[in-house]
Structure formats: structure tokens, C-alpha cells
DODOTI-412491 format. One record per atom (N, C-alpha, C): residue number from 1; residue in one letter; chain; atom name; x, y, z. Coordinates in nm, 4 decimals. Example, Ala and Ser with C-alpha at 12.3 -4.5 7.8 and 13.67 -1.06 7.14 Angstrom:
BEGIN
<i: 1	aa: a	ch: A	at: N	c1: 1.3190	c2: -0.5690	c3: 0.7800>
<i: 1	aa: a	ch: A	at: CA	c1: 1.2300	c2: -0.4500	c3: 0.7800>
<i: 1	aa: a	ch: A	at: C	c1: 1.3200	c2: -0.3300	c3: 0.7800>
<i: 2	aa: s	ch: A	at: N	c1: 1.2850	c2: -0.2250	c3: 0.7080>
<i: 2	aa: s	ch: A	at: CA	c1: 1.3670	c2: -0.1060	c3: 0.7140>
<i: 2	aa: s	ch: A	at: C	c1: 1.2900	c2: 0.0030	c3: 0.7870>
// end
This chain:
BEGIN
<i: 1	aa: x	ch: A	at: N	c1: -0.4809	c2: 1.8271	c3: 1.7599>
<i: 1	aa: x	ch: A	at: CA	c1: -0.4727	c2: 1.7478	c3: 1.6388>
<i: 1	aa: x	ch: A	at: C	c1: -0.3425	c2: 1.6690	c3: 1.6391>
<i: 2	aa: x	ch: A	at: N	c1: -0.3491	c2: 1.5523	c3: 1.5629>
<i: 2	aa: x	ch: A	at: CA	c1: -0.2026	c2: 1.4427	c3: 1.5979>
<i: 2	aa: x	ch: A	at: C	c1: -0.1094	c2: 1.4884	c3: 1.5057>
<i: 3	aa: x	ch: A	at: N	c1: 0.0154	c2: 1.5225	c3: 1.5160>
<i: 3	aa: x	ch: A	at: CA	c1: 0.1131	c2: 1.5500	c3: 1.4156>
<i: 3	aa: x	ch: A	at: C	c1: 0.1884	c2: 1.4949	c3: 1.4179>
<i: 4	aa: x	ch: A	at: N	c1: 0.1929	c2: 1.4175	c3: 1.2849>
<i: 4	aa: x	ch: A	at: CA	c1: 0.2792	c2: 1.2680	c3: 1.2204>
<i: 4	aa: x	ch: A	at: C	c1: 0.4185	c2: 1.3263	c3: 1.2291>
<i: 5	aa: x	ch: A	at: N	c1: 0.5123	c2: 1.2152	c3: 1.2985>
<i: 5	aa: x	ch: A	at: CA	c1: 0.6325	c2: 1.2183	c3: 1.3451>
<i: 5	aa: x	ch: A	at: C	c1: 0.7286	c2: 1.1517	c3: 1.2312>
<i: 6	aa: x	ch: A	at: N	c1: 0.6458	c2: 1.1361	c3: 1.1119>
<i: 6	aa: x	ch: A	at: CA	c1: 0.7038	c2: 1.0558	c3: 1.0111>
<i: 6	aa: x	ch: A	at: C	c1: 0.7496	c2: 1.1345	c3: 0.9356>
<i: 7	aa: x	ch: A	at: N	c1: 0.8093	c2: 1.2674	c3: 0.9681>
<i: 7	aa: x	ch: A	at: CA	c1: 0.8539	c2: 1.2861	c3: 0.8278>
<i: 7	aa: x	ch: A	at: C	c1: 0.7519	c2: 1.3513	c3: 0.7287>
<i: 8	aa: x	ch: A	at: N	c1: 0.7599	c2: 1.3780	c3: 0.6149>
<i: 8	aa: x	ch: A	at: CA	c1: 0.6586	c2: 1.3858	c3: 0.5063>
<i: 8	aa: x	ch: A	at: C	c1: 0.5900	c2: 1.3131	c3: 0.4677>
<i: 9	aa: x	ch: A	at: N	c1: 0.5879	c2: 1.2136	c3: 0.5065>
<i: 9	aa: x	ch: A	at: CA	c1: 0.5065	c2: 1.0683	c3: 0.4632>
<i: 9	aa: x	ch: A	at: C	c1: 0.3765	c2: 1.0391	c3: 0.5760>
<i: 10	aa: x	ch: A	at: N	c1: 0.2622	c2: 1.0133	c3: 0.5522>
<i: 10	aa: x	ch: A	at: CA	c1: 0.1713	c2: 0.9591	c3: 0.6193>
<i: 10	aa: x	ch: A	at: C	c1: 0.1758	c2: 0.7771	c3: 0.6265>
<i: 11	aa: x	ch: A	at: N	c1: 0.2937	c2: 0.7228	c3: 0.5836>
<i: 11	aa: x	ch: A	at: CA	c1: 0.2732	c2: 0.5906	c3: 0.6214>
<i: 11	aa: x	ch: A	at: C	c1: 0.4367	c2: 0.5788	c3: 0.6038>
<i: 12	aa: x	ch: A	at: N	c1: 0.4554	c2: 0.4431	c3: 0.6713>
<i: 12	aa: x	ch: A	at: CA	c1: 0.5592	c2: 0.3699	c3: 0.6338>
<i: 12	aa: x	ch: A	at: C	c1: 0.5765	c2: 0.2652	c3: 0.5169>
<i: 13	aa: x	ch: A	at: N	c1: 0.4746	c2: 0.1836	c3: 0.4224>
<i: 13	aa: x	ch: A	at: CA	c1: 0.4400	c2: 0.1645	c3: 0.3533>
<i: 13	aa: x	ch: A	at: C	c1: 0.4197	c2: 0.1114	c3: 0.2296>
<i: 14	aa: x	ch: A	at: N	c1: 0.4233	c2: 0.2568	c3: 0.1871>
<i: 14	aa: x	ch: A	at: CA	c1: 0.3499	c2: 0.2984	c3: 0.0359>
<i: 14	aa: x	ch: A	at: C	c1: 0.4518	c2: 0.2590	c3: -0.0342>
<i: 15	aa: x	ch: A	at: N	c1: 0.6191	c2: 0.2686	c3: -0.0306>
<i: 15	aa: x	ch: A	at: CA	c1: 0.7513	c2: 0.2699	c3: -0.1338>
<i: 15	aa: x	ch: A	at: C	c1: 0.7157	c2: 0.1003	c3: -0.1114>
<i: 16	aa: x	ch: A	at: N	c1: 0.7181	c2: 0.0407	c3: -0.0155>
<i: 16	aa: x	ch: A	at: CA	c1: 0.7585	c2: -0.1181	c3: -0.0510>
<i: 16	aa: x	ch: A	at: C	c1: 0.6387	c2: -0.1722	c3: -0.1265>
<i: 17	aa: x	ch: A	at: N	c1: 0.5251	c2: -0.1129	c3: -0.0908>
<i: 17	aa: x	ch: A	at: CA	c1: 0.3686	c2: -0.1599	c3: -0.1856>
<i: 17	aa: x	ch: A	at: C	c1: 0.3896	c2: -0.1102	c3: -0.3242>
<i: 18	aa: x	ch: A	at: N	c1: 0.4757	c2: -0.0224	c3: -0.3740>
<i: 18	aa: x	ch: A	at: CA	c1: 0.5026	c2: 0.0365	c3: -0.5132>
<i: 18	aa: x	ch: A	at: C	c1: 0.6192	c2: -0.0527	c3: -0.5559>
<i: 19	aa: x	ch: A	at: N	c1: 0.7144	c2: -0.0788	c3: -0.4601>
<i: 19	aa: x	ch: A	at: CA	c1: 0.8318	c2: -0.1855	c3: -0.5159>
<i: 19	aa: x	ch: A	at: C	c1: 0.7908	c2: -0.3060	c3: -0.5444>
<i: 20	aa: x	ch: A	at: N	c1: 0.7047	c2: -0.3772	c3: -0.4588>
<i: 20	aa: x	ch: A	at: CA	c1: 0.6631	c2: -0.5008	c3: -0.4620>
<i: 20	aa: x	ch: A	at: C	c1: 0.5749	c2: -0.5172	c3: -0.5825>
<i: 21	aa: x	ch: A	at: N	c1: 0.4540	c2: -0.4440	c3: -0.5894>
<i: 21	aa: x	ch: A	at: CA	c1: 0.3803	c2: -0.4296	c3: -0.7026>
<i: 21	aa: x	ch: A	at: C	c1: 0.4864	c2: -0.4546	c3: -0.8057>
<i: 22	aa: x	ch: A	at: N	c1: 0.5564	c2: -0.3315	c3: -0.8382>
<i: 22	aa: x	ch: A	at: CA	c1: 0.6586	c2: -0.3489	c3: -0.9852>
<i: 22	aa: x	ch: A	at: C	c1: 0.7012	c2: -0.4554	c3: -0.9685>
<i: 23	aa: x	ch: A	at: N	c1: 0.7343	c2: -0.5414	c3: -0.8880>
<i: 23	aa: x	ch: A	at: CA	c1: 0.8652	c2: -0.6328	c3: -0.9263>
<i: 23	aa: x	ch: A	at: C	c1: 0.7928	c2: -0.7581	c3: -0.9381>
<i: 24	aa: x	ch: A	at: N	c1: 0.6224	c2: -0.7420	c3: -0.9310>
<i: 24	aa: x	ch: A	at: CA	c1: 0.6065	c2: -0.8608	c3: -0.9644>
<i: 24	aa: x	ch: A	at: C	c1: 0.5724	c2: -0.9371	c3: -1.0676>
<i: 25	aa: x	ch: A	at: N	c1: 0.5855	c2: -1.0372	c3: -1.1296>
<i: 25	aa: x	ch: A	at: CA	c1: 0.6064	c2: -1.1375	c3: -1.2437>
<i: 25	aa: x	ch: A	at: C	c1: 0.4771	c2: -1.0490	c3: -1.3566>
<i: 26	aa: x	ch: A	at: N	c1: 0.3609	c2: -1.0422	c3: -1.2886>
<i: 26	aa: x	ch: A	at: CA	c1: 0.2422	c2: -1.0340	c3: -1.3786>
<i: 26	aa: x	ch: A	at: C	c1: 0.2130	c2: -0.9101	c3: -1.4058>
<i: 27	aa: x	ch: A	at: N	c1: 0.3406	c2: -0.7943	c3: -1.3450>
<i: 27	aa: x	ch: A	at: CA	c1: 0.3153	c2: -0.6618	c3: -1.3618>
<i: 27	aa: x	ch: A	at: C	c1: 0.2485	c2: -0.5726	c3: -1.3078>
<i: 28	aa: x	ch: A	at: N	c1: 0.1875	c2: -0.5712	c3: -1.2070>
<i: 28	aa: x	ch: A	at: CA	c1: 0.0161	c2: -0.5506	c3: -1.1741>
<i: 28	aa: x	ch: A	at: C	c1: 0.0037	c2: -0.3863	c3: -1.1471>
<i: 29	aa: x	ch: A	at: N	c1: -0.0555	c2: -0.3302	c3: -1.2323>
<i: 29	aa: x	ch: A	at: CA	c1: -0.0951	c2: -0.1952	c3: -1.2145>
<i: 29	aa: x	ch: A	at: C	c1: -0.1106	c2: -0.1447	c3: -1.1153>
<i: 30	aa: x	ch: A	at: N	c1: -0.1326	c2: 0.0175	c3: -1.0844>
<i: 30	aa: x	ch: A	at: CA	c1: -0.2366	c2: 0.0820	c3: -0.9475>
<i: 30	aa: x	ch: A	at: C	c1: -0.3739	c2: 0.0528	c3: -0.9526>
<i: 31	aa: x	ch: A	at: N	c1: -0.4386	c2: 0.0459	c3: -1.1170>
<i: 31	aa: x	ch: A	at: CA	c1: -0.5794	c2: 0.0277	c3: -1.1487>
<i: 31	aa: x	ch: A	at: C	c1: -0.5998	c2: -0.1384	c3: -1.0868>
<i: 32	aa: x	ch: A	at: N	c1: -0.5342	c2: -0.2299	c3: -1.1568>
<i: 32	aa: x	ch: A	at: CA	c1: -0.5467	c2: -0.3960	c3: -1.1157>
<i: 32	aa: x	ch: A	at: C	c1: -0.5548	c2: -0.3866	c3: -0.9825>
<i: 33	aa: x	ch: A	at: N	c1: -0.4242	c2: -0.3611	c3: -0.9113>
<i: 33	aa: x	ch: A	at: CA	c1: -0.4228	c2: -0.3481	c3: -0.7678>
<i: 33	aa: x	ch: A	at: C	c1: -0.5500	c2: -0.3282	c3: -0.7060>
<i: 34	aa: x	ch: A	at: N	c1: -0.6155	c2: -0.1944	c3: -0.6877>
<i: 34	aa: x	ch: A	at: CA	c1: -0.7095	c2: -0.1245	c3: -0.6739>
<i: 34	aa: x	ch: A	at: C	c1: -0.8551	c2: -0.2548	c3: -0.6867>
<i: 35	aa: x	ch: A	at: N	c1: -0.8483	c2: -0.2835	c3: -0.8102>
<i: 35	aa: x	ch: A	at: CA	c1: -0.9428	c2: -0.3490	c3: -0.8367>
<i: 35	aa: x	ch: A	at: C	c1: -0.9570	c2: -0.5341	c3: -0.7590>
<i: 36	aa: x	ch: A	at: N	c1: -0.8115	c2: -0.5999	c3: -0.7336>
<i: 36	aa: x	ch: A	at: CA	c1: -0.8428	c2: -0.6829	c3: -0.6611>
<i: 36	aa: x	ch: A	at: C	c1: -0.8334	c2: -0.6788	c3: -0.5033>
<i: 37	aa: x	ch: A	at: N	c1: -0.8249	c2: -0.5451	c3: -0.4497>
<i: 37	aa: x	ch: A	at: CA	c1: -0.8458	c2: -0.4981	c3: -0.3262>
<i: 37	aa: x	ch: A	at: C	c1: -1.0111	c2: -0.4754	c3: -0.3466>
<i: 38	aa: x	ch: A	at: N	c1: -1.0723	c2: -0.4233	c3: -0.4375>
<i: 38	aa: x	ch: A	at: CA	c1: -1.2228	c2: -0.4136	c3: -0.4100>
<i: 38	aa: x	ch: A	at: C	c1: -1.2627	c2: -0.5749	c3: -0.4142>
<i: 39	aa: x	ch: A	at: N	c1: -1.2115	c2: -0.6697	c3: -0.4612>
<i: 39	aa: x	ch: A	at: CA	c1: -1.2750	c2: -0.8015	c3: -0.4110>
<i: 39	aa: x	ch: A	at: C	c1: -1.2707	c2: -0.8410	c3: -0.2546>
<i: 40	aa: x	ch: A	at: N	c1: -1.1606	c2: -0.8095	c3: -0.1909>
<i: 40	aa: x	ch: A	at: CA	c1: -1.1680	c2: -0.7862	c3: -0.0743>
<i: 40	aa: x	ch: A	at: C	c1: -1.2508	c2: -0.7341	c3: 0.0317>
<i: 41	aa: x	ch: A	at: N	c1: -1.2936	c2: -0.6223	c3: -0.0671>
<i: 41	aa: x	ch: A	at: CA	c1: -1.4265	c2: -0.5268	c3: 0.0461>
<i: 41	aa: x	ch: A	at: C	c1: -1.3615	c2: -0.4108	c3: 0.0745>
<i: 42	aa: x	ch: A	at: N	c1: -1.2237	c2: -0.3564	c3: 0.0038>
<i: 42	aa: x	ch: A	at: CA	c1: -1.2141	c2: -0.2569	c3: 0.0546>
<i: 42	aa: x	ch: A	at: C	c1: -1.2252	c2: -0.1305	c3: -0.0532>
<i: 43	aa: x	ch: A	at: N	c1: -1.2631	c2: -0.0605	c3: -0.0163>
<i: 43	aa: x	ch: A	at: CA	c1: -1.3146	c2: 0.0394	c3: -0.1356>
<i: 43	aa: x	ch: A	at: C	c1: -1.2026	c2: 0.1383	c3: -0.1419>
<i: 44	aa: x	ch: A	at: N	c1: -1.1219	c2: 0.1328	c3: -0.2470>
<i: 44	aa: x	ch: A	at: CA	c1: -0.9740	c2: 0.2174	c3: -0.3128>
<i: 44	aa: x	ch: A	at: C	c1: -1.0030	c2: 0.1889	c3: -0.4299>
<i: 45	aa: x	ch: A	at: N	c1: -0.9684	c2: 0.3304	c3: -0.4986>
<i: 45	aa: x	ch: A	at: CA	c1: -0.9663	c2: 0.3450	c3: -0.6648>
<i: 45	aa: x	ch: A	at: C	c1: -0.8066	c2: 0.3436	c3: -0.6504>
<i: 46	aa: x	ch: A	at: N	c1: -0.7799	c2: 0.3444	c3: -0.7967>
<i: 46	aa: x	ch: A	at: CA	c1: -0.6198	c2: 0.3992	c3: -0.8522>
<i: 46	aa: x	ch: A	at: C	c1: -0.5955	c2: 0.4944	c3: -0.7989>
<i: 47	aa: x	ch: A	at: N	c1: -0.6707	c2: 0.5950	c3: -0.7553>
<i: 47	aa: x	ch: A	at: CA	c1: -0.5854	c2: 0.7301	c3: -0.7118>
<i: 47	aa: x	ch: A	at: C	c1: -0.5482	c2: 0.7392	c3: -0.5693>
<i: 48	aa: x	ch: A	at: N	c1: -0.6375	c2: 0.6329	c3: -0.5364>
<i: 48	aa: x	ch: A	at: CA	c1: -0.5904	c2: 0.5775	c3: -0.3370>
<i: 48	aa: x	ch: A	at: C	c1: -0.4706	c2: 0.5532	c3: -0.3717>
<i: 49	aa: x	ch: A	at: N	c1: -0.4492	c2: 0.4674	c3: -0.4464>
<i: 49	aa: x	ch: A	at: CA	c1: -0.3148	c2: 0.3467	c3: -0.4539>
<i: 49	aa: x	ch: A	at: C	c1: -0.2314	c2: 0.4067	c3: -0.4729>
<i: 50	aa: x	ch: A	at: N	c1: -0.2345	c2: 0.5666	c3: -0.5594>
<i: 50	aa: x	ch: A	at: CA	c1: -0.1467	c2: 0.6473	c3: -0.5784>
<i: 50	aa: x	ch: A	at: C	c1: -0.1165	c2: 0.7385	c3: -0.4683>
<i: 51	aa: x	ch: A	at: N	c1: -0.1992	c2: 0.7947	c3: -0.3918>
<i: 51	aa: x	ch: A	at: CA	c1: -0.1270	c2: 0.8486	c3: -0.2630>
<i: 51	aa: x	ch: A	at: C	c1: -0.1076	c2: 0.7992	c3: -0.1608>
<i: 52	aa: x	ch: A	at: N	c1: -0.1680	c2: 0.5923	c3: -0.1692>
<i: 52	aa: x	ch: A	at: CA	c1: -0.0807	c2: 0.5478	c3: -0.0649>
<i: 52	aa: x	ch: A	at: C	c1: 0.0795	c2: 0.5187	c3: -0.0720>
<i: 53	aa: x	ch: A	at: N	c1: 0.0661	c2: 0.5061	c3: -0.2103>
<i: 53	aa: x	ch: A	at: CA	c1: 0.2268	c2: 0.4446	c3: -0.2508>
<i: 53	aa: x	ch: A	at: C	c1: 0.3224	c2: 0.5605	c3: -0.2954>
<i: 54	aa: x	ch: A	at: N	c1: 0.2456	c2: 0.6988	c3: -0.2761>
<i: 54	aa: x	ch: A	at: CA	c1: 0.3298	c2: 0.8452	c3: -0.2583>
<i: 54	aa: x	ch: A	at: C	c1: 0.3280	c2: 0.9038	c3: -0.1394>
<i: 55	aa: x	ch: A	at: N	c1: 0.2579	c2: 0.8501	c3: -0.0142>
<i: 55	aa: x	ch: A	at: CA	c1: 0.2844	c2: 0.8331	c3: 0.1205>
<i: 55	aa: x	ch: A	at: C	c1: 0.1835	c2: 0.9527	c3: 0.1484>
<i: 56	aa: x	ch: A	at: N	c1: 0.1284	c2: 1.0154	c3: 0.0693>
<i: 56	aa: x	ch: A	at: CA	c1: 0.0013	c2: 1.1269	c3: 0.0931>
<i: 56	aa: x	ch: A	at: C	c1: -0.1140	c2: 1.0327	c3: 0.1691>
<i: 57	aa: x	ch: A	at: N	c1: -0.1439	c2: 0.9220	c3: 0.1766>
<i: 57	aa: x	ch: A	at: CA	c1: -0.2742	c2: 0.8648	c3: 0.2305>
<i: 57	aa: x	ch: A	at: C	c1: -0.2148	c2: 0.8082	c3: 0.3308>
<i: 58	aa: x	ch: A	at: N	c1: -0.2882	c2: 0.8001	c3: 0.4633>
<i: 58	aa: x	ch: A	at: CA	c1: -0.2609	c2: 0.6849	c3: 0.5832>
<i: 58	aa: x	ch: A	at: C	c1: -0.3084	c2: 0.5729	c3: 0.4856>
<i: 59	aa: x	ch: A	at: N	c1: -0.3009	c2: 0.4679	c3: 0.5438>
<i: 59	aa: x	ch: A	at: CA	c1: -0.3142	c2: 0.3415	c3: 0.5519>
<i: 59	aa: x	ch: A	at: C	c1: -0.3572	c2: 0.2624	c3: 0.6568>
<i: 60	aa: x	ch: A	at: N	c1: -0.4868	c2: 0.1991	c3: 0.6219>
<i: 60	aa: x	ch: A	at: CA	c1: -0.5468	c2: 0.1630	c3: 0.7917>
<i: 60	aa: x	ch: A	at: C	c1: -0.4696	c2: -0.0221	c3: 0.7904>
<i: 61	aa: x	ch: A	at: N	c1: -0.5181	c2: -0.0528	c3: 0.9096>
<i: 61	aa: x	ch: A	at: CA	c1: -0.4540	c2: -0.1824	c3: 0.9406>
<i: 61	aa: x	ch: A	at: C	c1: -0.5501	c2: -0.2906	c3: 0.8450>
<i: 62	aa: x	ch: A	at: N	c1: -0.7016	c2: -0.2398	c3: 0.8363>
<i: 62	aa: x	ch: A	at: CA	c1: -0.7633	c2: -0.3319	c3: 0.7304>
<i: 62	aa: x	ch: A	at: C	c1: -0.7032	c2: -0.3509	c3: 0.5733>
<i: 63	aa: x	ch: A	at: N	c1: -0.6582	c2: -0.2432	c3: 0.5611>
<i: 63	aa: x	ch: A	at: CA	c1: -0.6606	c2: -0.2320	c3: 0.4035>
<i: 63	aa: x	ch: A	at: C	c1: -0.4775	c2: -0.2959	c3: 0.3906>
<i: 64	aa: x	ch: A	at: N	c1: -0.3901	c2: -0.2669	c3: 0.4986>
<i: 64	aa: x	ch: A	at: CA	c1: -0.2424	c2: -0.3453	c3: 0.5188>
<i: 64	aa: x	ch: A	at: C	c1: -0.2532	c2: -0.4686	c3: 0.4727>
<i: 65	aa: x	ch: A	at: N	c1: -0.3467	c2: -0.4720	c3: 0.5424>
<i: 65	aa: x	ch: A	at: CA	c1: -0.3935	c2: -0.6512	c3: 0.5511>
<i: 65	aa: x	ch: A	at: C	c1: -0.3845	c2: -0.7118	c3: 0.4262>
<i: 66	aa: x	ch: A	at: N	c1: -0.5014	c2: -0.6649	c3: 0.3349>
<i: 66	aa: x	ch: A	at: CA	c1: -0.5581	c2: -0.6995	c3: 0.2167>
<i: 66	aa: x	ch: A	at: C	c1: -0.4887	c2: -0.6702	c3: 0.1215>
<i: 67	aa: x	ch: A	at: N	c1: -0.4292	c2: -0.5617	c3: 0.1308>
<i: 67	aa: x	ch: A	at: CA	c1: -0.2431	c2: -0.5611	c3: 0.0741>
<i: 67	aa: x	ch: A	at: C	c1: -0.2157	c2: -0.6776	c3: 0.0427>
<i: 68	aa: x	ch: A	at: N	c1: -0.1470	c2: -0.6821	c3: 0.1814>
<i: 68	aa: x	ch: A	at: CA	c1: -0.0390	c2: -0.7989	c3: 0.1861>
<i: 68	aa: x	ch: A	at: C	c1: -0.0672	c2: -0.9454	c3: 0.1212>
<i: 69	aa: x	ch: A	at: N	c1: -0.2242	c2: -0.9460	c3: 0.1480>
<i: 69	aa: x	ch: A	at: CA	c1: -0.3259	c2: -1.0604	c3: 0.0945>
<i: 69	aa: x	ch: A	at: C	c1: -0.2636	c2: -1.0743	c3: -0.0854>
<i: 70	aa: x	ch: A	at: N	c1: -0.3224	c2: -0.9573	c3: -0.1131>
<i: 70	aa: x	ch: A	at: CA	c1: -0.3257	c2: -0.9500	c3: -0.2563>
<i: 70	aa: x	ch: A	at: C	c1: -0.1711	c2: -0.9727	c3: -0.3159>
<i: 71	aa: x	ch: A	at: N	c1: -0.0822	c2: -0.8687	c3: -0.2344>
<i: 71	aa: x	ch: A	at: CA	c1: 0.0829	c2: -0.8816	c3: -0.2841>
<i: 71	aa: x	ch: A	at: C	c1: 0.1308	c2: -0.9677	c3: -0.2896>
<i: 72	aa: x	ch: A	at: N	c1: 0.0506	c2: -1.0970	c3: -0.1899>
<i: 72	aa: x	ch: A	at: CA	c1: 0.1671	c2: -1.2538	c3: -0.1529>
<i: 72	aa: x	ch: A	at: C	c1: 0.2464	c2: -1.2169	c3: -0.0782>
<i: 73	aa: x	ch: A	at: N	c1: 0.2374	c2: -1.0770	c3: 0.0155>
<i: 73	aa: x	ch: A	at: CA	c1: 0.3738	c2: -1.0800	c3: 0.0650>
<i: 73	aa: x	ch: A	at: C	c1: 0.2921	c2: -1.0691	c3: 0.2645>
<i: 74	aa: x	ch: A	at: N	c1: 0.4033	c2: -1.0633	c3: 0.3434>
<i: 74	aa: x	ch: A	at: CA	c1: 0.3651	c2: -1.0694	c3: 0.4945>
<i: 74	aa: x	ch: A	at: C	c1: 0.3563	c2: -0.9214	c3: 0.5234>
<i: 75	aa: x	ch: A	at: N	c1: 0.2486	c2: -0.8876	c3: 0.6012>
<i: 75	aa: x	ch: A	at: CA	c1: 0.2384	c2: -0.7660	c3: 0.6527>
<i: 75	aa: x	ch: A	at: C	c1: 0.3468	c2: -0.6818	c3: 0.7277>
<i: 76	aa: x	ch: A	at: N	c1: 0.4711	c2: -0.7756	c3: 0.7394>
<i: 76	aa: x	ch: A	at: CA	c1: 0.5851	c2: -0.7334	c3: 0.8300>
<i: 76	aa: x	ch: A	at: C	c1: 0.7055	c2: -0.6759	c3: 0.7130>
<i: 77	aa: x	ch: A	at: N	c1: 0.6696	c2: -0.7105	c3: 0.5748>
<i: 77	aa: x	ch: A	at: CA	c1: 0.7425	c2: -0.6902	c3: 0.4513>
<i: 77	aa: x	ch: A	at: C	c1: 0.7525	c2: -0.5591	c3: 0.3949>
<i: 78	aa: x	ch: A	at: N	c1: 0.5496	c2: -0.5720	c3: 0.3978>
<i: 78	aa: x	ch: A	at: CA	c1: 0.5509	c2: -0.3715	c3: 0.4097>
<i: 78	aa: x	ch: A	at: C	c1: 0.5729	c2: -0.3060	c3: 0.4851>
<i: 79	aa: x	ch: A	at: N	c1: 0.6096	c2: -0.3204	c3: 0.6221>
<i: 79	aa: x	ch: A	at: CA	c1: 0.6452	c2: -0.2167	c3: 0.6910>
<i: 79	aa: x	ch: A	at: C	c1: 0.7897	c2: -0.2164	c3: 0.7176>
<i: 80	aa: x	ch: A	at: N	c1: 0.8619	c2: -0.2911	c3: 0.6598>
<i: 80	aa: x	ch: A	at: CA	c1: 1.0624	c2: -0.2867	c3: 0.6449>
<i: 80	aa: x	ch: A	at: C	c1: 1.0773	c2: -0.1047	c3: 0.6153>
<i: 81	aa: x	ch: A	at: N	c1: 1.1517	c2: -0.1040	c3: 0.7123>
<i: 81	aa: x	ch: A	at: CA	c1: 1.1961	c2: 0.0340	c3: 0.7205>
<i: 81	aa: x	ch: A	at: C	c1: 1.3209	c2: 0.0092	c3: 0.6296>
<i: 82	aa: x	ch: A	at: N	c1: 1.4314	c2: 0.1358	c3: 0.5430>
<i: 82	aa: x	ch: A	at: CA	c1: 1.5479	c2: 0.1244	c3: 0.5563>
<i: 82	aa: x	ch: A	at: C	c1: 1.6083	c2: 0.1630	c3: 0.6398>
<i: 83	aa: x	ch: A	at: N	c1: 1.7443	c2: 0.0914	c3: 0.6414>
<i: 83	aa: x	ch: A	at: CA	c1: 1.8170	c2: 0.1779	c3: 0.7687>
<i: 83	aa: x	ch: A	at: C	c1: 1.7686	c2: 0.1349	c3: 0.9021>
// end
């Protein structure tokens, strides 16, 4: 079985998709979020959004994507490490 070298976290991620979300102009919920990712095609409720952005859920490269789609931001934004 693969054992994540990350630390406690299953993604790298989830903190900048929770920062970005908050900081943006229109506010946008886990529920909103959630919901204009299902226009996308990808199927996440609020409680995905909540253990991706508490680092409990992987995160596949489709759903990064559609992220980044939805956030306005570049797929290289969410994965800024600190440090």
C-alpha cells in the first residue's frame, strides 16, 4: 500500500484552495464552491471541499484543474508550497 510522504496531509493544496476561496471579492462558500465545480462535471459536495481544504481528501489532477478554473487562479498557485 502507498504511504504518503506528506506529512499528515493527503495533498499539497487544500490551505491555498481555503485561502484563495476566502480572500475572494464575492466570498464564495465550500457549498458555492462545490456547486460551481458540479458545473464542471465534477461531482464534490461541501463536505469534499471540506476535507480537501483540511488535507483529509487527495485531490485528483481533474478536479485541480477545475479548481483552478473556478478560483481564477493557475494550477501552479495551488500547489505553492511554504518554505
Amino acid at each position: 500500500m502507498f504511504k504518503n510522504k506528506n506529512g499528515e496531509s493527503n495533498n499539497i493544496s487544500g490551505e491555498n484552495i481555503a485561502r484563495i476561496r476566502k480572500e475572494l471579492i464575492s466570498k464564495c462558500s465550500q457549498r458555492a464552491l462545490a456547486d460551481k465545480l458540479q458545473l464542471y462535471g465534477i461531482d464534490v459536495d461541501k463536505n469534499a471541499i471540506q476535507r480537501i481544504e483540511s488535507g483529509d481528501r487527495f485531490v485528483t489532477d481533474i478536479e485541480l484543474v477545475a479548481i483552478a478554473d473556478v478560483l481564477n487562479v493557475s494550477v501552479t498557485e495551488l500547489l505553492k508550497q511554504d518554505g
